[in-house]
C-alpha positions as CSV (number, residue, x, y, z in Angstrom):
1,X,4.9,123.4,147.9
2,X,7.1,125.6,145.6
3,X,10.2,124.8,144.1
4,X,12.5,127.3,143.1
5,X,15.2,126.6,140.4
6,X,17.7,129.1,141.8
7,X,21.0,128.4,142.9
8,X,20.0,130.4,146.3
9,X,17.3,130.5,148.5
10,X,16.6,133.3,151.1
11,X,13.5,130.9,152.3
12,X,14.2,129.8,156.1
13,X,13.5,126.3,157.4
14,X,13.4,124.2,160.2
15,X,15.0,122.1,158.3
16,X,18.2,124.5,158.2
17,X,18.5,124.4,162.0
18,X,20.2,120.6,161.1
19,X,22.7,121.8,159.6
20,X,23.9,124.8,162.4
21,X,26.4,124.4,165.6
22,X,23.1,125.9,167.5
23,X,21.6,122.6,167.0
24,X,21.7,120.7,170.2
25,X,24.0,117.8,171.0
26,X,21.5,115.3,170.9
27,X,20.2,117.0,167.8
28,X,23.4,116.7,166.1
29,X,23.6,113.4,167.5
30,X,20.6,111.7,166.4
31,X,21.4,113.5,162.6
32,X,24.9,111.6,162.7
33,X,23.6,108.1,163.9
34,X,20.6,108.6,162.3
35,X,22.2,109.1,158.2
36,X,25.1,106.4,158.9
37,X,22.2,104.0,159.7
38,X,21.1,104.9,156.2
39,X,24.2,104.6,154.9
40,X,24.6,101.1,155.9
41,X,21.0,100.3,155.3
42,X,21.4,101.4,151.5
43,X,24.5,99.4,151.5
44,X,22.1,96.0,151.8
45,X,20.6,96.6,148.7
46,X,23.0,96.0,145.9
47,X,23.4,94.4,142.7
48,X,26.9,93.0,141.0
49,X,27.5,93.3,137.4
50,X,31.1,93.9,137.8
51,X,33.4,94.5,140.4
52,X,31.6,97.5,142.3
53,X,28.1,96.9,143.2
54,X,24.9,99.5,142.6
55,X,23.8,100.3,145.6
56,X,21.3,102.8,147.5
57,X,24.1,104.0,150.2
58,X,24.8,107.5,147.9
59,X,21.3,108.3,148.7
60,X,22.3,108.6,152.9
61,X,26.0,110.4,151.5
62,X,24.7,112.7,149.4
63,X,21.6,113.2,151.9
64,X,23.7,113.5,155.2
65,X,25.7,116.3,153.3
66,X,22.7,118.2,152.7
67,X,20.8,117.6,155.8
68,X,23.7,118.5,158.5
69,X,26.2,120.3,156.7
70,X,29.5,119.6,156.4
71,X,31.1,118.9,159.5
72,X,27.9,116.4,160.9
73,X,28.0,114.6,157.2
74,X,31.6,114.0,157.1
75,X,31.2,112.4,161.1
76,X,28.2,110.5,160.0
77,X,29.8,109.1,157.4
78,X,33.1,108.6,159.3
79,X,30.5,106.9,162.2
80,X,29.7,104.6,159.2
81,X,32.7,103.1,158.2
82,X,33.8,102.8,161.5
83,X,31.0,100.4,162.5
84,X,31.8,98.0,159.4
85,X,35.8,97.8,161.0
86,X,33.1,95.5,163.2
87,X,30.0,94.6,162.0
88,X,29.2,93.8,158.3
89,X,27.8,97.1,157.3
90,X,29.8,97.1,154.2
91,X,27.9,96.3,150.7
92,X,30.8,93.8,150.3
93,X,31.0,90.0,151.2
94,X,33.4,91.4,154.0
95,X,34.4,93.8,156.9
96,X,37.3,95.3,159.6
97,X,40.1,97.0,158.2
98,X,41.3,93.9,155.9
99,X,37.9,94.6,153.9
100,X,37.9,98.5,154.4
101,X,41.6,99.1,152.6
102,X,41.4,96.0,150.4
103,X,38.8,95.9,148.6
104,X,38.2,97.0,145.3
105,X,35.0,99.6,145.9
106,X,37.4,100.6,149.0
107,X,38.5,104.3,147.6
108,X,34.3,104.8,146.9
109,X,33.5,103.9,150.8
110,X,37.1,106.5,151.9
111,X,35.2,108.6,149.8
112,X,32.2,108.7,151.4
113,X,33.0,111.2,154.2
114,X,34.9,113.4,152.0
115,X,32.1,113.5,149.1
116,X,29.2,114.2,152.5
117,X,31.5,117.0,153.8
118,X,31.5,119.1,150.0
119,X,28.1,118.7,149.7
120,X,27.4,120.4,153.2
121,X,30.2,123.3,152.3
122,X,28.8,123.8,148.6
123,X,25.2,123.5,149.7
124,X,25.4,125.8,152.7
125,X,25.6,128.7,150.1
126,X,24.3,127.6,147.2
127,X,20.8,126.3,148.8
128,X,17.8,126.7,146.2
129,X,17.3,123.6,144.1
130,X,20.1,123.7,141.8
131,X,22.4,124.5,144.0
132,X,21.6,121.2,145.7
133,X,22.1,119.5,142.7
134,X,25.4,121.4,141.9
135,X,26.4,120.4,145.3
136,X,26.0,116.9,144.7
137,X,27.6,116.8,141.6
138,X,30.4,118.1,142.9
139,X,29.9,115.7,145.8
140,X,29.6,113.1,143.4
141,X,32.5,113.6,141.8
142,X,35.1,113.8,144.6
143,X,33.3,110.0,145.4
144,X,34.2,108.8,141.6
145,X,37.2,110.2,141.6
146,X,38.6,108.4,144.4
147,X,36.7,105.2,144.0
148,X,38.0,105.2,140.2
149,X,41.9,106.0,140.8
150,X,41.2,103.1,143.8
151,X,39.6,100.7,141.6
152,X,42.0,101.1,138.8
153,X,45.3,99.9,140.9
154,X,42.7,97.2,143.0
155,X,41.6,95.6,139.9
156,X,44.6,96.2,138.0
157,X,42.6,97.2,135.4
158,X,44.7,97.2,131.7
159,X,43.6,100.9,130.8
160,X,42.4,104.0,132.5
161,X,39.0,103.7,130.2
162,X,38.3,100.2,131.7
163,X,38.5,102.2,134.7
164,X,36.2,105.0,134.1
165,X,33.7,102.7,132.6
166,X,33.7,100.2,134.9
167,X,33.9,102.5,138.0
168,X,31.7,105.7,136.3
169,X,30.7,105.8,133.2
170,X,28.0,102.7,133.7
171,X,27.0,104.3,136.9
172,X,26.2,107.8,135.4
173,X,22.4,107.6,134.7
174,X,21.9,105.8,137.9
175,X,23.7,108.1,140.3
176,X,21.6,111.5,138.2
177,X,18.5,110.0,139.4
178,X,19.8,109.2,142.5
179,X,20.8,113.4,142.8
180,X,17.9,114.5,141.5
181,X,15.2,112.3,144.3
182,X,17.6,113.4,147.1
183,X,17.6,116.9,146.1
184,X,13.8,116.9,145.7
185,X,13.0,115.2,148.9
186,X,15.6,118.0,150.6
187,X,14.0,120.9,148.9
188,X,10.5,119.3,149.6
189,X,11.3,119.1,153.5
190,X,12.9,122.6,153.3
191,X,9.3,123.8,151.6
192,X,7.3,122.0,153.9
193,X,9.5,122.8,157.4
194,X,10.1,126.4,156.3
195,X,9.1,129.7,158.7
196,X,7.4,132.2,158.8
């Protein structure tokens, strides 16, 4: 298995067929179910400091962006928080629509869909490993952006740095590693899967 550090890769891969309207229905439909299970499986894992929670459910965003493009991430994601308007899905003590717009984390879970579907666009050109990367960063920071201008009015925070640090800044190491194992495992399937 070869990684390339290029922002493009010409190498074809099974893989890529995820990401394509070609892909069957049930294909398509199993890549959606299958990445907002993820989503609310890495949402059980979670640890409080403050008021938004570390938890793995960026892995399945940044993942279902890469893995189905822009259009299936965005629905999985979409699939996602519509099952916590019912179930407890959530990483929060809470769920339904109350939960969904009230809480203080609320703008990162809006976010999520948003954040899957500019990873698919970015990454659908720029495909070698750091062009996953880029794609998550940029990914990553249409998530902060909205979860910090959310958290800032929700937790009527004092100061836009109380903010940033609170909503970002802490989570900044944490969320790197997090881009750089989900762009490894993506390139590593994409190695392994590819044709020819």
């Amino acid at each position: 298995m070869s990684l390339s550090l290029s922002l493009r890769s010409s190498q074809v891969s099974a893989v890529d067929a995820l990401r394509t309207d070609s892909a069957s229905l049930t294909t398509q439909l199993v890549g959606i179910i299958g990445f907002a299970a993820l989503t609310a499986l890495g949402a059980q894992f979670k640890i409080y400091v403050w008021e938004v929670p570390f938890t793995l459910q960026t892995l399945a965003v940044y993942g279902s962006g890469l893995y189905l493009g822009w259009k299936n991430g965005l629905l999985a994601q979409a699939l996602y928080l519509m099952i916590g308007l019912f179930f407890p899905v959530y990483a929060g003590e809470g769920f339904g629509p109350a939960y969904l717009f009230g809480a203080v984390s609320a703008g990162y879970l809006l976010a999520y869909p948003l954040s899957a579907a500019a990873i698919g666009f970015m990454s659908k050109r720029f495909n070698g490993l750091s062009g996953s990367v880029l794609s998550m960063m940029a990914g990553s920071l249409v998530l902060f952006t909205f979860g910090v201008t959310w958290l800032h009015f929700a937790a009527d925070h004092t100061t836009w740095f109380e903010s940033l640090d609170k909503g970002w800044i802490r989570f900044l190491p944490v969320d790197l590693a997090k881009i750089l194992l989900v762009t490894l495992v993506y390139q590593g399937t994409r190695s392994l899967t590819k044709n020819g």
